[in-house]
C-alpha positions, 0 to 999 in steps of 0.5 A: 440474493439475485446471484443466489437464485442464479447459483440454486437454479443452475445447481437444481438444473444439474441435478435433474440432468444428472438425474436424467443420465442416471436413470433410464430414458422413458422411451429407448429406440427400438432394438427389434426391427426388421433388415437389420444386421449383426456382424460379430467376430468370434476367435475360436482357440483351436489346435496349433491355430486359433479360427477367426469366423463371422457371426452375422444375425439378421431379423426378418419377418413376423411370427406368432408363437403362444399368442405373443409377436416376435421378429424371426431371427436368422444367423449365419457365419462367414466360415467355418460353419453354416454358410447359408442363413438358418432360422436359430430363434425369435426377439419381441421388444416390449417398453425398454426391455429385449428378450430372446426365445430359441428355437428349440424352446419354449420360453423367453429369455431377458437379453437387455433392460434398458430401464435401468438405472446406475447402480440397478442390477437383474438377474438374467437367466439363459436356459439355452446355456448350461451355466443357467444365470448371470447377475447384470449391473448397470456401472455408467450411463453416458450418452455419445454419437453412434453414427449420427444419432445420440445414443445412451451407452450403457456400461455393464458388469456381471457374475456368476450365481456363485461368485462375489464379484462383478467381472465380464465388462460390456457395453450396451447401446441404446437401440443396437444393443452389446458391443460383444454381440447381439445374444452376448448381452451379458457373459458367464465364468463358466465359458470357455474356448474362445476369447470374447466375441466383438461386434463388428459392425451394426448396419440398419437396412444396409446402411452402416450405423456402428463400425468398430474402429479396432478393426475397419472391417464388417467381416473377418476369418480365417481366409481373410487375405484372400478376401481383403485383395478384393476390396478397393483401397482408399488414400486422402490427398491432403493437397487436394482435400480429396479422398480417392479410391483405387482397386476394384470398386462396385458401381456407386457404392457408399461413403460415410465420414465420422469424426472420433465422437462417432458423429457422422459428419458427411454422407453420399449414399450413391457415389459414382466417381473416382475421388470425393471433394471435401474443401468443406470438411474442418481440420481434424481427425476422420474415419472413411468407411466406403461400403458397397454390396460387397465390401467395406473399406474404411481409413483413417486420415487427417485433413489439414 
């Protein structure tokens, strides 16, 4: 009878966990601050070549329209078009929900609903678009390191009001948002002319937070040759246990280490040599991300 309980407990205590990731959290970590960054690469099909740009959107400062607080939204991009920052918008975060307001209108818009469950769908209408609404499913909800904090990821589908089925796959992060970008919470059959955007890199008061390990880059575009040139180059002596540094390096930049669970293992924030001792770091497999004012390199290595 005692080994019954044990077994009745240990399954009621799985069921309330499974519970837990099925449904959303309470209480999520906020979205909508101020100083934090969004960088999202956009590959824009052109004639005979396709054009690589930067999105890069920042919230600063407060405002208030219509008696309701928002967070100004400002964008800009790394070629191509606006080079300097432009006002394009307003977020307000209330209790798990986001909701983007253009500047040219006057009504909100649902970018993200972190109250829901596996399984739960919404309708999201974006008035800013001529293709009106998408559906929005939740498909799975685990929970990983992003950085050095848990996250919920939520795995998202949708479609169109005048089709069956669910299609357009994306991921939202709990506290950051989509994987293709900020205002690219969910996506429409209607849209064309480019591929899907995908965020890059998501930095908080200038500290990366999210790197997307597909690229190692926060910015990309059409003259990134010439821009790569610029940035210092990392190597890891494997007999030393050492990461090293070459090339131009901006006094005291910042080093993060993240092993491939997305946990950030080791941090110094005010690195002023040449070289980085890590005798103390497990065997394993890590990614580097060197970041300064100016530029972000990032390697990936083996320590024996």
């Amino acid at each position: 009878m005692k080994r019954t309980n044990i077994t009745t407990k240990t399954l009621l205590f799985l069921l309330l966990a499974l519970a837990g990731t099925a449904k959303a959290q309470n209480t999520h970590l906020s979205v909508v601050k101020d100083s934090i960054e969004y960088n999202t690469l956009f590959v824009i099909q052109g004639y005979p070549i396709w054009y690589y740009t930067t999105q890069t959107l920042t919230m600063v400062g407060d405002t208030t329209l219509d008696g309701v607080s928002y967070k100004r939204l400002y964008e800009k991009f790394s070629s191509l078009f606006n080079l300097d920052y432009e006002l394009i918008g307003y977020v307000r975060e209330i209790p798990n929900k986001v909701y983007y307001r253009p500047i040219d209108q006057t009504d909100d818009y649902l970018l993200y609903d972190f109250d829901l469950g596996v399984g739960d769908s919404t309708f999201m209408y974006y008035g800013q678009y001529e293709w009106g609404g998408v559906y929005v499913r939740v498909d799975s909800i685990v929970s990983k390191f992003i950085g050095d904090t848990i996250r919920n990821c939520y795995y998202v589908s949708s479609r169109d009001e005048g089709y069956q089925n669910w299609a357009f796959l994306n991921t939202w992060i709990e506290g950051i948002g989509a994987l293709q970008g900020f205002l690219n919470s969910c996506q429409s059959q209607q849209i064309g002319g480019y591929s899907w955007p995908q965020l890059l890199c998501y930095k908080d008061h200038g500290e990366i937070l999210y790197i997307n390990h597909k690229y190692y880059t926060c910015i990309i575009d059409s003259y990134d040759s010439v821009e790569e040139n610029e940035n210092p180059n990392l190597f890891f002596d494997n007999s030393r246990s050492m990461l090293r540094f070459t090339g131009h390096l901006d006094p005291c930049p910042s080093v993060s280490i993240f092993n491939l669970m997305g946990q950030r293992v080791f941090f110094n924030g005010n690195l002023c040599n040449d070289h980085l001792d890590l005798n103390d770091l497990k065997q394993g497999l890590y990614i580097a991300v060197l970041q300064s004012e100016k530029s972000v390199s990032c390697l990936k290595f083996i320590k024996n």
